[in-house]
Structures are given as structure tokens and as C-alpha cells.
Backbone bond lengths (Angstrom), bond angles and torsions (degrees), N, CA, C in turn:
res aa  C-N    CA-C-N  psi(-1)  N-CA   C-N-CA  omega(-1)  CA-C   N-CA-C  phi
1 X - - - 1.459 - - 1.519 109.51 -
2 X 1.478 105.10 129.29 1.287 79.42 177.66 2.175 128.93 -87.87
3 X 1.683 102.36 -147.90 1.467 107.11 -178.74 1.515 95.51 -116.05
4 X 1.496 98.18 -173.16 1.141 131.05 163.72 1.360 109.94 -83.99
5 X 1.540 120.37 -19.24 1.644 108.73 -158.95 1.295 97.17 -108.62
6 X 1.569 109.27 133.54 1.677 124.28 173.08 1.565 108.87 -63.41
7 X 1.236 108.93 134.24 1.746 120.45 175.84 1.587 94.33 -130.80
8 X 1.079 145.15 -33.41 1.443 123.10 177.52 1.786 94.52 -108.01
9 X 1.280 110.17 159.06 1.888 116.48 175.11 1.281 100.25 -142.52
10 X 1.467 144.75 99.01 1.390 113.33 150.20 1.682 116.73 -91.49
11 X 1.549 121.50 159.51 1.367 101.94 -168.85 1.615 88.65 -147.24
12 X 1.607 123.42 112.41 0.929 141.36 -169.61 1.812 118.39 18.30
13 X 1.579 92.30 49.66 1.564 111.72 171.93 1.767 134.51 -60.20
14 X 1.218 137.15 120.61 1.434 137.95 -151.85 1.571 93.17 -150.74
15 X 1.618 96.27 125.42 1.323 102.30 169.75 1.592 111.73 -127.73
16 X 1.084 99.16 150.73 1.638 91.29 -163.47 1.998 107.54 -128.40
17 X 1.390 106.34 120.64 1.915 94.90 179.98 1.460 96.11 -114.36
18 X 1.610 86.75 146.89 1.594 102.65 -172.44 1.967 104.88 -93.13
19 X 1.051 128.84 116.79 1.116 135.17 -165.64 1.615 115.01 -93.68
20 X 0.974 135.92 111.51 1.362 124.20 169.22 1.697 111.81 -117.52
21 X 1.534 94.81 168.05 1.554 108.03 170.53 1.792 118.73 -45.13
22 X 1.522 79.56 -61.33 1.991 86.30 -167.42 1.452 97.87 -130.92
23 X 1.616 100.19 167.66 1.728 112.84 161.10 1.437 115.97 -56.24
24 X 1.092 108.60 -26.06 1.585 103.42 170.90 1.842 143.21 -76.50
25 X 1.715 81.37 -25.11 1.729 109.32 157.81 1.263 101.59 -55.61
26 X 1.068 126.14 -59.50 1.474 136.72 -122.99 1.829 112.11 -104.32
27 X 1.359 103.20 -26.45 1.746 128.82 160.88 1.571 91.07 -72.00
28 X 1.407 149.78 -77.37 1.364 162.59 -134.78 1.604 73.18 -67.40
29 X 1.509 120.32 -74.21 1.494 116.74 -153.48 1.735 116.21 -53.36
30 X 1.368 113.61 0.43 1.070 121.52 176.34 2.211 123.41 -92.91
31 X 1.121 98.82 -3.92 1.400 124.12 -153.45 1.496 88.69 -130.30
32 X 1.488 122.46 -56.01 1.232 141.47 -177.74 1.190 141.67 -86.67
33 X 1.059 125.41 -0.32 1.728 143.35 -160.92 1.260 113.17 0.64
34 X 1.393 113.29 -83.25 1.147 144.74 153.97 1.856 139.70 -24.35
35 X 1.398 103.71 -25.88 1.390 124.29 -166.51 1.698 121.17 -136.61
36 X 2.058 92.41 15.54 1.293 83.20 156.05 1.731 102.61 -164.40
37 X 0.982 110.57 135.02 1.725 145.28 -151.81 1.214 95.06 -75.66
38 X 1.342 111.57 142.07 1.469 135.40 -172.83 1.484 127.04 -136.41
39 X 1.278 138.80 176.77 1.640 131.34 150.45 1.503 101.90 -113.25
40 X 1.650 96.14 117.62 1.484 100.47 149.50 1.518 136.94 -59.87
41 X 1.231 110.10 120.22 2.058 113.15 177.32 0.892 90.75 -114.72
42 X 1.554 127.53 133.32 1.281 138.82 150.95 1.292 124.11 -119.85
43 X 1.627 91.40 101.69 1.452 115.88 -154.88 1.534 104.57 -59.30
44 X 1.282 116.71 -43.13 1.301 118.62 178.16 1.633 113.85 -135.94
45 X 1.194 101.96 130.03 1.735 108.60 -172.89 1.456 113.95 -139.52
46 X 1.880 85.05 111.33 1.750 92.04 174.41 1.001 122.88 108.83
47 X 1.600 117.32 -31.32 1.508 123.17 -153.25 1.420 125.59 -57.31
48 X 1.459 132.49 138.14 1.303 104.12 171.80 1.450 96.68 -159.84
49 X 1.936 117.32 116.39 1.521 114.24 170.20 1.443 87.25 -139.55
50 X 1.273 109.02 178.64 1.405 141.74 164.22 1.220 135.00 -132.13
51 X 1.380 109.89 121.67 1.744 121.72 -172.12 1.585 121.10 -117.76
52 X 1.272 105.24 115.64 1.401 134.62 -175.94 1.599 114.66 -63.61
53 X 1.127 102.69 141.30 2.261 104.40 -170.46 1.621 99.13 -79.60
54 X 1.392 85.98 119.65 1.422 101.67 169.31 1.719 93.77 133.84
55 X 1.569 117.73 -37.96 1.268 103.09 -161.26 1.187 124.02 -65.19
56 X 1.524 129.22 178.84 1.223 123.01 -173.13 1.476 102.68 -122.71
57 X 1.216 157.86 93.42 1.278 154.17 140.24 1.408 147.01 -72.49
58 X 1.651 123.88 132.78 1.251 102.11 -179.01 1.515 103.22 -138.75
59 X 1.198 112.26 150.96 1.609 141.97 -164.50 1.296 95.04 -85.99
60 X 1.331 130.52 120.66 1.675 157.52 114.54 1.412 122.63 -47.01
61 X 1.327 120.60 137.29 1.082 151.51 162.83 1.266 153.85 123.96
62 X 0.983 142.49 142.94 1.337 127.24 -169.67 1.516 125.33 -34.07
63 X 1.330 120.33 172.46 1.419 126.00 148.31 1.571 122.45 -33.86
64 X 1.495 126.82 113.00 1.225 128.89 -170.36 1.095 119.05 54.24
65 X 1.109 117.67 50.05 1.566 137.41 153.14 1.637 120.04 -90.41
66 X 1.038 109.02 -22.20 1.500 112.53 167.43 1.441 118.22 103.05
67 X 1.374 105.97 17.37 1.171 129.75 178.69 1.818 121.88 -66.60
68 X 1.025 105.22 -67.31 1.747 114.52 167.54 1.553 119.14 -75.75
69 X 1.896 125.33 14.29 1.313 152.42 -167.34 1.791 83.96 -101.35
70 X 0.678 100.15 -54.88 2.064 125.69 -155.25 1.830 87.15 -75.24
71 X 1.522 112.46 -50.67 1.700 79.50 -159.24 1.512 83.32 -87.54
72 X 1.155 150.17 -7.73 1.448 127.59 -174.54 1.485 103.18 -90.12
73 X 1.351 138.79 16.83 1.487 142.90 -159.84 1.868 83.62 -128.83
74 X 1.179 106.49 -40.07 1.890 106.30 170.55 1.323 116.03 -70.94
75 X 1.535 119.66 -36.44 1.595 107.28 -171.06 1.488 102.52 -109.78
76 X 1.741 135.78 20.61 1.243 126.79 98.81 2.125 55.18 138.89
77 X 1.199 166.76 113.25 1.170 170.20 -93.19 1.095 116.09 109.43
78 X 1.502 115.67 -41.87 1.543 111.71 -171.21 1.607 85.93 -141.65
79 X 1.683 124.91 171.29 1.510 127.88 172.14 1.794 94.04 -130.44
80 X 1.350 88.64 152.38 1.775 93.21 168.43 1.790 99.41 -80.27
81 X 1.341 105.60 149.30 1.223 145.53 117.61 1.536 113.61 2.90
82 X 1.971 99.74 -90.97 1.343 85.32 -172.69 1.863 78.97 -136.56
83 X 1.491 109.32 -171.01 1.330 117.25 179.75 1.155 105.53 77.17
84 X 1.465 128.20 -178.94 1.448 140.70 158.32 1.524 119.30 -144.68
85 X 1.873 100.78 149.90 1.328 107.82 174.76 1.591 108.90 -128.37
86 X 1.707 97.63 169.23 1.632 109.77 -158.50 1.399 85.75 -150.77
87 X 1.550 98.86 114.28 1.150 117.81 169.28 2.021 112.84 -121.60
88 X 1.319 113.86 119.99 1.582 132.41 -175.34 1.512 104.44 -100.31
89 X 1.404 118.05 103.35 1.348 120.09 172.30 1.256 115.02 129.92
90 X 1.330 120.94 152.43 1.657 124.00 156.39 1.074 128.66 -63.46
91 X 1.008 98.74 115.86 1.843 111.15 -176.31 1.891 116.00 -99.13
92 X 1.330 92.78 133.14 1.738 92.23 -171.85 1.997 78.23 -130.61
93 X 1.327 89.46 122.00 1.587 106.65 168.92 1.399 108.10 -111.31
94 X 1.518 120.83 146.01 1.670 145.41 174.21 1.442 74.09 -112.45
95 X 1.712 124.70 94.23 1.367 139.35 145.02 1.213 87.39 -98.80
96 X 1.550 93.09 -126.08 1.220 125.19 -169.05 1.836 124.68 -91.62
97 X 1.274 106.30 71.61 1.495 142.61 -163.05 1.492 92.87 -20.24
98 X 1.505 118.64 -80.32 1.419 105.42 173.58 1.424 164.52 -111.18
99 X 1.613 91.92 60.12 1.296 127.26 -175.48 1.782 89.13 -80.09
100 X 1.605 103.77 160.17 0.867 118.09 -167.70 1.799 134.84 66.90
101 X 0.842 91.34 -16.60 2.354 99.48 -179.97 0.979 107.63 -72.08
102 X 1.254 118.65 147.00 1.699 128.31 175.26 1.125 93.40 -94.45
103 X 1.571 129.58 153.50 1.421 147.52 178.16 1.199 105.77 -81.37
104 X 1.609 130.10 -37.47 1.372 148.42 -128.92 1.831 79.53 -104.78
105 X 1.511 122.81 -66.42 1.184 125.07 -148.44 1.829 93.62 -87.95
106 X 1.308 88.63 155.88 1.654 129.63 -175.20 1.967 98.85 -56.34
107 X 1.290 130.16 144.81 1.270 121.85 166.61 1.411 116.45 -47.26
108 X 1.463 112.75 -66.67 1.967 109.88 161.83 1.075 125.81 12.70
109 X 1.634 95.64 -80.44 1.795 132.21 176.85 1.254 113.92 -60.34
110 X 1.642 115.38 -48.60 1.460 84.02 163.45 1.473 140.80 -97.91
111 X 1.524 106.50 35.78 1.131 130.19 178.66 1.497 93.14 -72.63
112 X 1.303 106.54 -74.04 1.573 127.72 170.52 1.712 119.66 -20.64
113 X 0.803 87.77 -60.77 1.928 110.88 179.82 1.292 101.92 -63.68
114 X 1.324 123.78 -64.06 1.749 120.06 -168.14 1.514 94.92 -65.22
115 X 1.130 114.50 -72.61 1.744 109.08 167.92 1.085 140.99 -9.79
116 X 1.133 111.04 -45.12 1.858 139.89 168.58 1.074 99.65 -57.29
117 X 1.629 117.63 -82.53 1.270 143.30 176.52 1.863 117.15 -34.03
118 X 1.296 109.51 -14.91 1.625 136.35 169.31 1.355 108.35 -71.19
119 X 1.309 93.85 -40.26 2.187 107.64 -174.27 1.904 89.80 90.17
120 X 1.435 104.52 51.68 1.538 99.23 170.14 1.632 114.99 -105.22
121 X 1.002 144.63 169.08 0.974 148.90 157.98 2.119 136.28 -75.26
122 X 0.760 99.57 153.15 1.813 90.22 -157.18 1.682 94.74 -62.03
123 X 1.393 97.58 -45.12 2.178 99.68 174.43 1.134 101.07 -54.76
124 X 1.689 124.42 -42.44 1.615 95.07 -156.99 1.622 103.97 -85.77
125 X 1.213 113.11 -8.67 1.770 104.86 166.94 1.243 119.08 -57.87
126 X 1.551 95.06 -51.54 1.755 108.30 -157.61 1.604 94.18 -52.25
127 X 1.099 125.05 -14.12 2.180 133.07 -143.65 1.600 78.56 -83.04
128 X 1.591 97.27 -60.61 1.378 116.47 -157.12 1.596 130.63 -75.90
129 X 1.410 98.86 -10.10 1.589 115.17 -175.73 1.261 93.87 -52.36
130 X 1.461 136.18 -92.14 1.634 140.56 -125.52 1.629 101.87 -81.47
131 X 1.325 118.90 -3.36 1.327 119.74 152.85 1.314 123.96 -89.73
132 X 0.884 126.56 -9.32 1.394 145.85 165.41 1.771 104.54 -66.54
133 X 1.930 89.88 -80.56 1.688 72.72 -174.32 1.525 127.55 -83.60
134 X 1.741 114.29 10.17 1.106 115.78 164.31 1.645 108.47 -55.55
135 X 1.603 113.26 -58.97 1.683 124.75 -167.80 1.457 95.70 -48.14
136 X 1.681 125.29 -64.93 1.348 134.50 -156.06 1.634 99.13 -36.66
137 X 1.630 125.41 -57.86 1.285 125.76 171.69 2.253 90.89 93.27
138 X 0.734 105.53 2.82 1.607 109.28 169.60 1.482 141.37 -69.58
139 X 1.390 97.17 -4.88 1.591 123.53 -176.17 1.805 116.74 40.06
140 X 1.150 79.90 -129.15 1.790 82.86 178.91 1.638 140.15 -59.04
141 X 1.439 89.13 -11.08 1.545 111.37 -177.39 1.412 98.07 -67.48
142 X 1.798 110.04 -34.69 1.922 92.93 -171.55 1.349 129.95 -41.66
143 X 1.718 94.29 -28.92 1.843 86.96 -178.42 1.470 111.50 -103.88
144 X 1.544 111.57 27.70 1.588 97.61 160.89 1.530 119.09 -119.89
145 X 1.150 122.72 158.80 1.652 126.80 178.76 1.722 109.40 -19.14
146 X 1.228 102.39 153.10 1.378 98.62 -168.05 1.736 113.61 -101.01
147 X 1.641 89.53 -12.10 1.146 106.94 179.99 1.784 111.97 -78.98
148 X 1.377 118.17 23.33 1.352 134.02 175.13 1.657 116.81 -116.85
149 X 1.886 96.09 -0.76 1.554 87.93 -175.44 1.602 122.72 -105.57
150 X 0.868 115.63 175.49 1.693 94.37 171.71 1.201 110.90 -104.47
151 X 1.979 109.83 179.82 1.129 101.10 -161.42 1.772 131.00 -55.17
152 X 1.804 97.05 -39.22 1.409 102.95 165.83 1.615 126.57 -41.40
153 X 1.470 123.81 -36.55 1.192 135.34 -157.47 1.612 104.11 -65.08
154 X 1.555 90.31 -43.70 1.759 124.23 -163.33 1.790 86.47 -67.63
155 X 1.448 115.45 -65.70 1.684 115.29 -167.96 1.286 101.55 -42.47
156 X 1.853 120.25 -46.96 1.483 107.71 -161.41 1.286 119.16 -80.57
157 X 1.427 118.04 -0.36 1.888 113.16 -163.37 1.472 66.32 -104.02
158 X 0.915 151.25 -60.92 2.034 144.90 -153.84 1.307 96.27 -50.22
159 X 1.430 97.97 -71.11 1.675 87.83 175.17 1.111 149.14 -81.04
160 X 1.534 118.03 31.82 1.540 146.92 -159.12 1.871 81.47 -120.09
161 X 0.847 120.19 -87.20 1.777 125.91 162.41 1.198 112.76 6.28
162 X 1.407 101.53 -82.98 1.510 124.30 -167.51 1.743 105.70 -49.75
163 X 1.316 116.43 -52.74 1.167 145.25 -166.48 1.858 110.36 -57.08
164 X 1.666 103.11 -42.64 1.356 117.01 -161.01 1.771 106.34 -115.86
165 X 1.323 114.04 37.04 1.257 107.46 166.48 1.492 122.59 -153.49
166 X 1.185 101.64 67.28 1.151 125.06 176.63 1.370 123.39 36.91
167 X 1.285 132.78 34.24 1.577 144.55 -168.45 1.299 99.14 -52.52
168 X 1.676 116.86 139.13 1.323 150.84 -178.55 1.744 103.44 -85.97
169 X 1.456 107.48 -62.14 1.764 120.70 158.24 0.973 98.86 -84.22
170 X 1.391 116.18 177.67 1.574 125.19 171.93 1.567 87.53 -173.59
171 X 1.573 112.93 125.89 1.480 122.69 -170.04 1.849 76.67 -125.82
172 X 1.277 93.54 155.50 1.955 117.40 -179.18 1.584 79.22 -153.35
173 X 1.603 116.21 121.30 1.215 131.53 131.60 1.571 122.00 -126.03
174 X 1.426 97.21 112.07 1.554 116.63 169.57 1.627 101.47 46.67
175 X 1.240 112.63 50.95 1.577 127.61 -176.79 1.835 117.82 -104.07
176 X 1.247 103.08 -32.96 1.216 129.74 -169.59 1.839 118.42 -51.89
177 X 1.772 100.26 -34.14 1.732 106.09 160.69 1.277 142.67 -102.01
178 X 2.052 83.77 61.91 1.652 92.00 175.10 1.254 105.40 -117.19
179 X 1.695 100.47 149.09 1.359 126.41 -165.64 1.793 113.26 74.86
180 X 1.361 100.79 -158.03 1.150 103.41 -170.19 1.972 117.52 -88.98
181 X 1.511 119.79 -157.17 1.417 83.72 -175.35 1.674 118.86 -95.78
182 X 1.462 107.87 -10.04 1.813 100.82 158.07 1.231 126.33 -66.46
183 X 1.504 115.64 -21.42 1.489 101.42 156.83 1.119 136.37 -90.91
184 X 1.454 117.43 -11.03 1.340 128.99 147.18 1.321 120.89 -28.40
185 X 1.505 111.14 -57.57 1.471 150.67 -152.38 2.041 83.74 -72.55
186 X 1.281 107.14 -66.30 1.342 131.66 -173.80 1.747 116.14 -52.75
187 X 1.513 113.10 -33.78 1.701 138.44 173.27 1.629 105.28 -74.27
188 X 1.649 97.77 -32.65 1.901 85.85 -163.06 1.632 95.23 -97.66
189 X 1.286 118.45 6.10 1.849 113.06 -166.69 1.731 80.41 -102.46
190 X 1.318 126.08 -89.23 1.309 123.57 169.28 1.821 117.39 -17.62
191 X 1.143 134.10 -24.99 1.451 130.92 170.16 1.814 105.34 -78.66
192 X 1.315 101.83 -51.23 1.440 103.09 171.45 1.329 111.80 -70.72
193 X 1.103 141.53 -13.07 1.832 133.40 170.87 1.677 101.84 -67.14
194 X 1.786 108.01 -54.83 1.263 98.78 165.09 0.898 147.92 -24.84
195 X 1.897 103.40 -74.10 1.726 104.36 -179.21 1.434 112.17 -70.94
196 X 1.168 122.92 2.34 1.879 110.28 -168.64 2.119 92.35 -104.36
197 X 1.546 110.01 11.83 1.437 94.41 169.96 1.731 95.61 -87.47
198 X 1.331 95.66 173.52 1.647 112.04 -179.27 1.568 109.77 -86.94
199 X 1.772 93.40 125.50 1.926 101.17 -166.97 1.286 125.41 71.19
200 X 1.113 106.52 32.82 1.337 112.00 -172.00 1.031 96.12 -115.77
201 X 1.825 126.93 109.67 1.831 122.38 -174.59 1.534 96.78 -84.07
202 X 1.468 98.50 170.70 1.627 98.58 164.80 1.692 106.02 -148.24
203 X 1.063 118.78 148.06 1.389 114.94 170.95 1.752 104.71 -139.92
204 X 1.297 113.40 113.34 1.261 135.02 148.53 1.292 157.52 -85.03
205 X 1.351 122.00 110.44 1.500 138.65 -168.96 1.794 96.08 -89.78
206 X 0.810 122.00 111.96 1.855 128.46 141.41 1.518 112.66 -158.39
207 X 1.376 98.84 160.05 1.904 119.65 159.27 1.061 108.83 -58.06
208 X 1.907 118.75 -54.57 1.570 100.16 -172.13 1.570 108.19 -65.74
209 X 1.666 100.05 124.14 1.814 106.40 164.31 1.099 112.07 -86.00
210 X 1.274 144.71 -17.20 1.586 128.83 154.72 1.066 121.29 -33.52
211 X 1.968 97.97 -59.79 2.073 100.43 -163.89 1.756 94.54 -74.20
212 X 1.209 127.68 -13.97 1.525 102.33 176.61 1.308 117.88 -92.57
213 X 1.400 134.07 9.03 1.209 152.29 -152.35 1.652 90.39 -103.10
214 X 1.717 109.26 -63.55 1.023 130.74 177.63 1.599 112.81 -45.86
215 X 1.108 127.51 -77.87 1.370 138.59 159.99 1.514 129.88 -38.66
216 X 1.622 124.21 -22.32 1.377 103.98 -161.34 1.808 91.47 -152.32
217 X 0.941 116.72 145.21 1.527 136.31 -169.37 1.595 103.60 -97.80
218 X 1.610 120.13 -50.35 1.126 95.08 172.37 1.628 129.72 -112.70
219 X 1.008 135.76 153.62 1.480 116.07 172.17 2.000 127.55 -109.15
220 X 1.121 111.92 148.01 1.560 107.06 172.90 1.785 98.63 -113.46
221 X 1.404 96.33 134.37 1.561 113.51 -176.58 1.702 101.76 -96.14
222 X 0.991 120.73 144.90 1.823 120.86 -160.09 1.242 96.15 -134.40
223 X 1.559 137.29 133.79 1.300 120.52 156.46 1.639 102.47 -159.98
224 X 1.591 119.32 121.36 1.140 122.16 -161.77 1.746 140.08 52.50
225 X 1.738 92.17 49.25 1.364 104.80 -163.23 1.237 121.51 85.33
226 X 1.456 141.66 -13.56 1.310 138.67 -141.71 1.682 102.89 -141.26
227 X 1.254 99.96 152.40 1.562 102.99 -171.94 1.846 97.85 -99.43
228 X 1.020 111.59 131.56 1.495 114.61 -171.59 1.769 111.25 -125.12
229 X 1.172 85.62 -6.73 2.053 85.11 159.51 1.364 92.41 178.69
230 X 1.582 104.44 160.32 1.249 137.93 -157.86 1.387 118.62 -138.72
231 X 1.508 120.33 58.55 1.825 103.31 -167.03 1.171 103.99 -173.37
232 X 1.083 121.79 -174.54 1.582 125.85 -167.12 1.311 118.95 -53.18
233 X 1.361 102.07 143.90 1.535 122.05 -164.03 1.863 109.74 -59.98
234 X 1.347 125.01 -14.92 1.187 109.21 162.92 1.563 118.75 -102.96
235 X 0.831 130.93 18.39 1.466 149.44 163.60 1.254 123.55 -111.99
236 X 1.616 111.69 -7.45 1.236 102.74 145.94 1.454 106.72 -106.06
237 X 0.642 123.84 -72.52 1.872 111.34 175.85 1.363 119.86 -9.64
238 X 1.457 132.58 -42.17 1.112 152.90 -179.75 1.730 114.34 -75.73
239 X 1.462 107.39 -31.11 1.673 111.84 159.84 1.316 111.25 -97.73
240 X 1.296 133.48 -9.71 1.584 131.99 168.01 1.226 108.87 -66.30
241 X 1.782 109.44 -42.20 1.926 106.58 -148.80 1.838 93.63 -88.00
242 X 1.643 96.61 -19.30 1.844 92.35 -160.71 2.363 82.13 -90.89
243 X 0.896 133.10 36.97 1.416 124.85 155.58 1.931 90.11 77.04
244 X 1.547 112.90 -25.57 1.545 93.55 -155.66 1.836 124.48 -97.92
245 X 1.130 82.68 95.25 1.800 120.66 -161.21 1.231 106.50 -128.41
């Protein structure tokens, strides 16, 4: 259920990527500002809502809609342009699972490290470790270099993390098909334990409109940077699936 108290703010937020031809444009534009030509994308233009703790939301729209711009501009990955946002709480995002790991260090360790990097505390890891690498399901590999695992190995300790530390936000983009399908099975029961604790926001990015149907009450419709509706999750689903966005 949710509160009264705002945990996400955007306030007429615009992010803008400078596009060039080649790596060589794009080194010059650094030396050069001024004296060498680009395409403006503006990944996101304008935007501005606010989401209350507890709520449940999920993001619509196609490819380059500005959808996965927005949650990496929330869990502090990317910065706007222009406008500003205010985000209240710990945020554990299902982005990009294994960003952040050292190759060099042991899974354990980088239990430790991403954790840190959470703004967690060394107790509240230590709490959280053996649920961690219980979920991961990776066995003995946890204590060797990570740079020995494959990619699956990498999705499941990321999302063993994400999963086991008590997130205040909790962002899921298109995270949900890792591993095989009992752990699939195992990713989407643990996402729902989440959002059904108390204050626990969620904001969701996927294609499947079922599982966000399932999960989230309200929806934001996205199309060319821009937020184009704002309201309940079957009324947006219902202008996503009919194209009229």
C-alpha cells in the first residue's frame, strides 16, 4: 500500500546524448566542443511525475522510448541534462546484473563490493551473505575469480544481490530471464515476496504485459522521450497494446 511520502521526483527532467559518426568524431569533440558536429538524441524530454513508497509502477514503450534512460538517471548511472531528480531510499536495480564485478575478485568479494557500493554496511552484508549465495545456486565457484564464470553464473550472483538486500526501491528491467526456467520460476516468486513487503516501491520496465499487469497498479506510457499517460495499469496497457501512444 502505498504513502503519502515521495521517494522518486522527476521535475521537468531532459537528457540529452551527443551522437557521432565515429570514435574519432567523438575523441575530437572532447578537445573540440565547438568544431565538431553531432546528432542530438534526446533520450528523455520534459518529463516530470512523482512516485510515492509503496507504489507499484511500470514503464511502457517501445525501443528508445526513454524508458531504461529514466531508471538509470534514478539509480544515479546516468544524470539529466537539464531539470532535476530526488530520489529517498535504497535503491536495488535488476539493470544491468553484471555491471560492477571485479574479474580479479572471488564471487564472496564481490558480494562485498557491490554491497558497499549499495551504501550497505559490513553487518548488514555479513546478515545477507549466505542468502545470497544460497539464491545464486553457483556452488563452489563462489569462492573463485569471477572472471572463470560464465555469463549465466555472472546473471545469477547479480541477481542473488539485488534480490537479498532489503531494497527500499526496487527497479526490475527486463531482468527476470535469467537462467533456466526454474529459476526463472524462482526470480519471479522472490520479486513478488518483495513488492508485497510494506514500502517497498517498485518500478518496472518489460515487454511481457502480463507480468507487469500482475505486479504494478499503475502504468507510465513513454514514447519518444516523453511521458504520454500517467494512470492505471489497465489503461495503460490498453493504450500500449492498441499502438495508441
Amino acid at each position: 500500500m502505498s504513502s503519502d511520502k515521495v521517494v522518486i521526483r522527476f521535475s521537468h527532467v531532459k537528457k540529452l546524448y551527443k551522437l557521432f559518426p565515429n570514435d574519432k568524431r567523438r575523441l575530437m569533440s572532447v578537445f573540440f566542443p565547438k568544431r565538431v558536429n553531432y546528432h542530438a538524441k534526446w533520450a528523455v524530454n520534459d518529463v516530470s511525475f512523482e512516485i510515492r513508497q509503496g507504489e507499484s509502477v511500470a514503464i511502457f514503450g517501445v525501443n528508445g522510448a526513454g524508458k531504461s534512460t529514466v531508471l538509470k538517471m534514478i539509480t544515479g548511472v546516468a544524470f539529466p541534462t537539464e531539470g532535476w531528480i530526488d530520489v529517498d531510499g535504497r535503491v536495488s536495480a535488476l539493470l544491468e546484473l553484471t555491471a560492477g564485478f571485479d574479474s580479479e575478485l572471488t564471487g564472496r568479494e564481490n558480494i562485498y563490493l557491490k554491497c558497499q557500493l549499495m551504501g550497505m554496511k559490513d553487518n548488514e552484508i555479513s546478515e545477507a551473505e549466505q542468502s545470497i549465495v544460497d539464491f545464486a545456486e553457483i556452488g563452489e565457484y563462489i569462492d573463485q575469480p569471477t572472471r572463470t564464470y560464465s555469463s549465466g553464473m555472472l546473471a545469477r550472483l547479480g541477481f542473488a544481490i539485488n534480490v537479498n538486500t532489503e531494497p527500499e526501491i526496487f527497479i526490475v528491467d527486463e531482468a527476470l530471464s535469467t537462467g533456466d526456467s526454474r529459476f526463472q520460476e524462482k526470480c519471479l516468486l522472490r520479486v513478488q515476496e518483495i513488492i508485497e513487503r510494506d514500502n517497498v516501491t517498485l518500478l518496472f520496465v518489460t515487454h511481457n504485459i502480463g507480468t507487469a499487469v500482475k505486479f504494478c497498479r499503475r502504468g507510465l506510457v513513454m514514447k519518444l522521450g516523453k511521458v504520454t499517460f500517467d494512470g492505471p495499469i489497465k489503461e495503460a496497457q490498453r493504450l500500449y497494446e492498441g499502438g495508441d501512444y
